[in-house]
N, C-alpha and C positions, 0 to 999 in steps of 0.2 A: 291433413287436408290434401285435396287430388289436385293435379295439374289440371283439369276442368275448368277449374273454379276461378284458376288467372291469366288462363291462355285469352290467344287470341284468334277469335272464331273464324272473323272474317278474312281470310288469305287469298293476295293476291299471287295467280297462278299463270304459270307462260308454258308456252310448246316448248320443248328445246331447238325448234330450228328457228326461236327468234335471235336478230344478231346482237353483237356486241352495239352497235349502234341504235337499235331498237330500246336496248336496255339502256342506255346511257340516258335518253330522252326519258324512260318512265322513272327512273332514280331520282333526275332535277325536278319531278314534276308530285312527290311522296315523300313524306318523311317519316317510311318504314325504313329497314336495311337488309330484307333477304325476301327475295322471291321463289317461290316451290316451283320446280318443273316437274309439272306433270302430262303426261299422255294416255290417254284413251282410260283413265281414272287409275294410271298407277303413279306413282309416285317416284320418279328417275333421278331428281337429286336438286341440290340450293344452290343459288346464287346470291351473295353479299354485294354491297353496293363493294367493298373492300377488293373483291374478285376483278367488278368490271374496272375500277379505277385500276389496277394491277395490271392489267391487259389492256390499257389504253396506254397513246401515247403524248406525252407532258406536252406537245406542240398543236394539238388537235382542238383547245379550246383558245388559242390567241386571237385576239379582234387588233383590229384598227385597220388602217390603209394599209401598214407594210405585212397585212397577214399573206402569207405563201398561201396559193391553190394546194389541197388537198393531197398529198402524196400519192403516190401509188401504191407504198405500204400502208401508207395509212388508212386508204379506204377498203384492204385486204383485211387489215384488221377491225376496223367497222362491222366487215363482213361475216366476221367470225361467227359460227354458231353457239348459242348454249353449250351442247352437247362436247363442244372443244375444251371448256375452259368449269364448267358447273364441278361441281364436291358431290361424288357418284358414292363415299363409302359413307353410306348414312347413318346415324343413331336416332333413332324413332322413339317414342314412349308411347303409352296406351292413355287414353284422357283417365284413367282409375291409380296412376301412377303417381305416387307419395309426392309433392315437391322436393321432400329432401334428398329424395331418388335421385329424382329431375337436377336437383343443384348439384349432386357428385358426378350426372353424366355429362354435365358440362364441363364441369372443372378438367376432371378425370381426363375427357375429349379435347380440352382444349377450342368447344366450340361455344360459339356465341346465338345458336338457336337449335329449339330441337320441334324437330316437324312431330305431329299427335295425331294419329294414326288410329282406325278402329280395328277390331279383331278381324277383319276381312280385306285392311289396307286400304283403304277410306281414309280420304286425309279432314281431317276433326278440325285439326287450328295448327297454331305455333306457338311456341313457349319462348322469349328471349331470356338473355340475361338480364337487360331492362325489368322486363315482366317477374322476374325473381328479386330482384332489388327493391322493387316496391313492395313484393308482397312482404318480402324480410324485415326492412324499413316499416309500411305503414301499417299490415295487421299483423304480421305475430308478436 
């Protein structure tokens, strides 16, 4: 069976000069975990919810009356771009790609999605680990 077959088609895609701030709001707002930056229809690299939480800072979402104003680093780092902080060395599959391919370039990588790409670099969909879990679990 191809990775076609359990990817996922519809992918949400950013500039990389959206900010760390930008992405923090579409993450609470989705219950995906990795966004494709692309530009001008290539494909420049991912971001995990995991990234931007790593690059935020633990004081940036406290409430109540005794919340501090905003820092100065803290809105620098708001500021941040994609392009500062996204996963630039990628591993792509073709949608014709075995899943059991697709399950060693994870392992193998260490990554938790792989973007599916067409023979002209067209981005197809994305594959998680999620999306291999089910398939291994509910059809093979």
């Amino acid at each position: 069976m191809q990775v076609e077959s359990i990817m996922t088609e519809q992918v949400h895609t950013v500039a990389q000069s959206i900010t760390l701030g930008e992405l923090r709001k579409i993450f609470s707002q989705v219950n995906y975990h990795h966004l494709l930056v692309v530009e001008n229809g290539q494909l420049l690299g991912v971001i995990s919810d995991r990234d931007v939480l790593r690059m935020s800072s633990p004081y940036l979402d406290i409430t109540g009356e005794d919340k501090a104003p905003l820092s100065a680093e803290d809105q620098e780092l708001l500021d941040q771009t994609a392009d500062s902080f996204m996963s630039k060395n990628l591993v792509t599959v073709l949608p014709d790609t075995l899943i059991d391919a697709a399950a060693i370039l994870l392992l193998e990588h260490n990554i938790s999605c792989l973007p599916i790409l067409s023979e002209d670099d067209e981005v197809k969909g994305i594959l998680t680990w999620k999306d291999m879990l089910k398939y291994y679990v509910y059809v093979r």
